[in-house]
C-alpha positions in Angstrom: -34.2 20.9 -5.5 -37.9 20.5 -4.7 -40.1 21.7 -6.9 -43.3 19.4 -6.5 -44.9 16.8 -3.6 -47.5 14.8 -3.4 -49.4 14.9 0.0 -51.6 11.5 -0.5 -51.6 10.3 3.0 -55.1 9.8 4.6 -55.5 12.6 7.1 -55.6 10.3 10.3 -52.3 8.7 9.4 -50.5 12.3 9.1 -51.9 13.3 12.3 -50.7 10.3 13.9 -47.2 10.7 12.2 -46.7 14.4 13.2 -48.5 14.0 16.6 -50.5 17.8 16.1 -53.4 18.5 18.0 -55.6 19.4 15.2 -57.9 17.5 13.0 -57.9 18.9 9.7 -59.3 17.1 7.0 -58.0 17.6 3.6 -58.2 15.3 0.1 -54.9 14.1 -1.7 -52.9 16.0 -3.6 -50.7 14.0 -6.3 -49.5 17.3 -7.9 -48.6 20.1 -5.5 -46.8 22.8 -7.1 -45.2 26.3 -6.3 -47.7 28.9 -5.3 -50.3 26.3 -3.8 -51.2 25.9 -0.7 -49.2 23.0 1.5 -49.0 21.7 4.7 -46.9 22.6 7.9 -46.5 21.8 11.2 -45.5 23.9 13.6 -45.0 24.6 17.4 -47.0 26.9 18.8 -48.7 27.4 22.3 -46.9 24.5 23.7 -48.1 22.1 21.2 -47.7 21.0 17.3 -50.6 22.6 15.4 -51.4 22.5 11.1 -51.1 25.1 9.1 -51.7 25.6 5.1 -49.2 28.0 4.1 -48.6 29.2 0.2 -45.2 27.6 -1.2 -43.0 30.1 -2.1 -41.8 32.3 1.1 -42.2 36.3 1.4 -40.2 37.8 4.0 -41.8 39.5 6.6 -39.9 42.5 5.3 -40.6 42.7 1.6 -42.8 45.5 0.7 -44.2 44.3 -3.0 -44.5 40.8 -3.7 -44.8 40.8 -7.1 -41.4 42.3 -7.5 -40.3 39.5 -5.1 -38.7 36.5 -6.6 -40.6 33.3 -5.8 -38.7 31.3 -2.9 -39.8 27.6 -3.1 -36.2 26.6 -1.5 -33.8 27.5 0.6 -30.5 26.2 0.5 -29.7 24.5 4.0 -26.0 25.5 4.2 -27.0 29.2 3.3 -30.2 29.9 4.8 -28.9 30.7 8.0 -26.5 33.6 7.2 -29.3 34.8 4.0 -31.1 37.4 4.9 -34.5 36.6 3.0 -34.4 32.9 5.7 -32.7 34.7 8.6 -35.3 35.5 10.0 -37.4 32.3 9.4 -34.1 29.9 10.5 -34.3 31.3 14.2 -38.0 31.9 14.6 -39.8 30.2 12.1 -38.8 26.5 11.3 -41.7 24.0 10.4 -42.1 20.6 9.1 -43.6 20.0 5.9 -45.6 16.7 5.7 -45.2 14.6 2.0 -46.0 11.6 0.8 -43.0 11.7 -1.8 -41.6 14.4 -4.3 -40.9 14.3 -8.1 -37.5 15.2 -9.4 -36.2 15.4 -13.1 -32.9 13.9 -14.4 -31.3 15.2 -17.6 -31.1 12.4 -20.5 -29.9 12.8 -24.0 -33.5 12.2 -24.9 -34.6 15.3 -22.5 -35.6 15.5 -18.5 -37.1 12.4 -17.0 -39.0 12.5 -14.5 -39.2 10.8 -11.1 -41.5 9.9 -8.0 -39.5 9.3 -5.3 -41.1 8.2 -1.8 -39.6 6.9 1.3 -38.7 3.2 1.0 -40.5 2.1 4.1 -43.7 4.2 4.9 -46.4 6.3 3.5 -45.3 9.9 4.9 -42.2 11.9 5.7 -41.2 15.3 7.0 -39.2 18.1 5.0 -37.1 20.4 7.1 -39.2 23.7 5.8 -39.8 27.5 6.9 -42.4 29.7 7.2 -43.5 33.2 7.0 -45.8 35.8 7.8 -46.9 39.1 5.1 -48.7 41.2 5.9 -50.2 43.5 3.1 -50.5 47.5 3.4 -54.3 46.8 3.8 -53.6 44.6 6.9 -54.4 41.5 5.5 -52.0 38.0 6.5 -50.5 35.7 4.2 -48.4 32.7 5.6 -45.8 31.1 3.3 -43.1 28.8 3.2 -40.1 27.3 1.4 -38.4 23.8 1.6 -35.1 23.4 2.6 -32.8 21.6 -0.1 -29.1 19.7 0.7 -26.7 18.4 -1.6 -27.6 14.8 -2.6 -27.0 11.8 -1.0 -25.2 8.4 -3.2 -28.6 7.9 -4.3 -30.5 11.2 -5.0 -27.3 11.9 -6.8 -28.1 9.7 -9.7 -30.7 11.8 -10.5 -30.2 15.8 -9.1 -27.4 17.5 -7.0 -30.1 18.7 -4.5 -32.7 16.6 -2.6 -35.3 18.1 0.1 -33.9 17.8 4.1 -35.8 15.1 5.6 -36.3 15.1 9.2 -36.6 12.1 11.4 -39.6 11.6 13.7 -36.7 11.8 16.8 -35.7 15.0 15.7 -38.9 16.9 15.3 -38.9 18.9 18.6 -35.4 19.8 18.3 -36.3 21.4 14.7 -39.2 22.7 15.8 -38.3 24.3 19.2 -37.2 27.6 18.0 -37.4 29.1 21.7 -34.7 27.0 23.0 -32.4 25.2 20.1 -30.8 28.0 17.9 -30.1 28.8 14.3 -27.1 27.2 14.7 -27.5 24.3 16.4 -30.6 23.7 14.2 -28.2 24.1 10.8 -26.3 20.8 12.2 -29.4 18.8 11.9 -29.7 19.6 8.0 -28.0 16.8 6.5 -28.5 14.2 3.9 -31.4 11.6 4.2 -29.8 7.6 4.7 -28.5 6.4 0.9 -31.4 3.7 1.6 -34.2 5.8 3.2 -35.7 6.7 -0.7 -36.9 4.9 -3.6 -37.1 6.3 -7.2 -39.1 4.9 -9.9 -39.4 6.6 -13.2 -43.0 8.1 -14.2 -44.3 9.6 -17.3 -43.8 13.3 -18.5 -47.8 13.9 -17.7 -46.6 15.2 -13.8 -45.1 18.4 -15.6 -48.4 19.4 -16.2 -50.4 20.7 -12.7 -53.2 20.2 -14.6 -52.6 16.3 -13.9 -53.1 15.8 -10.3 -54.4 12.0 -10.3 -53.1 9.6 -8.6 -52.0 7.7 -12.4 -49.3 10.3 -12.7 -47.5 8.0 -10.3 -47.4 4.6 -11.9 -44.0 3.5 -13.6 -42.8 3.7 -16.7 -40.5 1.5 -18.8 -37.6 3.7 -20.4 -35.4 1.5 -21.0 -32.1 -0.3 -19.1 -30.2 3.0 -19.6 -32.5 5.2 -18.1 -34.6 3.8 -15.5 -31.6 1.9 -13.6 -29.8 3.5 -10.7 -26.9 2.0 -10.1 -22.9 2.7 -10.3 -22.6 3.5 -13.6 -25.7 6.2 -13.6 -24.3 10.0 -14.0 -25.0 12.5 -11.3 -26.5 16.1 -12.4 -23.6 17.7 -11.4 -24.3 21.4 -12.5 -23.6 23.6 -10.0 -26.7 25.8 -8.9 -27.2 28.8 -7.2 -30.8 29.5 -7.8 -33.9 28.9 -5.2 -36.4 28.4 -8.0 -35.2 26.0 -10.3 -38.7 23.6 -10.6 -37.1 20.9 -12.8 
């Protein structure tokens, strides 16, 4: 699952990264959490362009929000076929920028949790979609969800899901709704490399939002048996059918 990011990528180097024609300017986020606003990039007009979009997708379609369960994922086999991403898998398929994500393992001693980045780099690109609801009183609110695959060998040491990361290759195909269907777009949604990420463990002040400095990043020491991934590490291996589950 996904269920916080951290966007702390000076602007510049996003831009560059993503290779959108706008020029936003926007502070780091260490914290980002479900409801709050994160970044998307999109193809629009014949070009990639930034958005800001709420996480947690409404349908085009639903009428009341607030009776609406809260879709910060989507599950990449699924999302296709399910009729809340339907929609948003042929017509609506984004990029989410990130610096990292944080992810929680079950120990005996409780959930410990994680801040996993990419091994060689300062950004990446979630596979996301997006949104557009409009209220009765006309008003538009764009939103979006990240979509989750099972694991890879290392992720799995930790959760059974992990966000769909997207190659810099592969971003016009993802994003080129007009031409590359549903379909053909569901193929690209496949586990990062084993090596691409890095975990290191963090203290438990990330599961407050509250905390959104960049010191909810620096490691911890828990001890041999549960900072070390390696071989003889247990997977989370609860199967899950929920979208929402944060930790």
């Amino acid at each position: 699952m996904c269920g916080r990011l951290a966007l702390t990528t000076p602007p510049d180097a996003v831009r560059d990264f993503f290779d959108y024609t706008d020029r936003p300017n926007f502070p780091p986020r260490y914290n980002i959490a479900p409801t709050q606003p994160i970044a998307t990039v999109r193809y629009e007009y014949g070009s990639r362009r930034f958005h800001l979009v709420r996480w947690g997708l409404i349908p085009s379609w639903v009428k009341d929000p607030s009776d609406f369960t809260l879709l910060i994922n989507a599950r990449a086999e699924t999302a296709a076929e399910k009729p809340s991403f339907r929609a948003a898998m042929r017509h609506h398929r984004c990029l989410i920028p990130a610096s990292g994500f944080y992810e929680w393992r079950r120990t005996s001693e409780g959930k410990q949790p994680f801040w996993i980045r990419p091994a060689d780099g300062d950004v990446m690109a979630f596979a996301g979609l997006w949104d557009t609801w409009s209220d009765p009183d006309g008003g538009d609110m764009d939103t979006g969800a990240i979509l989750t695959i099972q694991s890879n060998r290392m992720m799995s040491e930790i959760h059974h899901r992990m966000p769909v990361i997207v190659k810099p290759d592969a971003f016009e195909t993802w994003l080129d709704t007009a031409n590359v269907e549903a379909r053909e777009a569901k193929k690209m949604l496949v586990p990062i490399d084993d090596d691409y990420l890095v975990a290191t463990p963090i203290s438990t002040r990330v599961n407050k939002v509250v905390n959104d400095d960049a010191d909810i990043q620096n490691p911890v020491d828990v001890g041999e048996t549960g900072a070390k991934l390696n071989e003889s590490s247990k997977p989370d291996s609860r199967q899950d059918d929920s979208q929402l589950d944060l930790f």
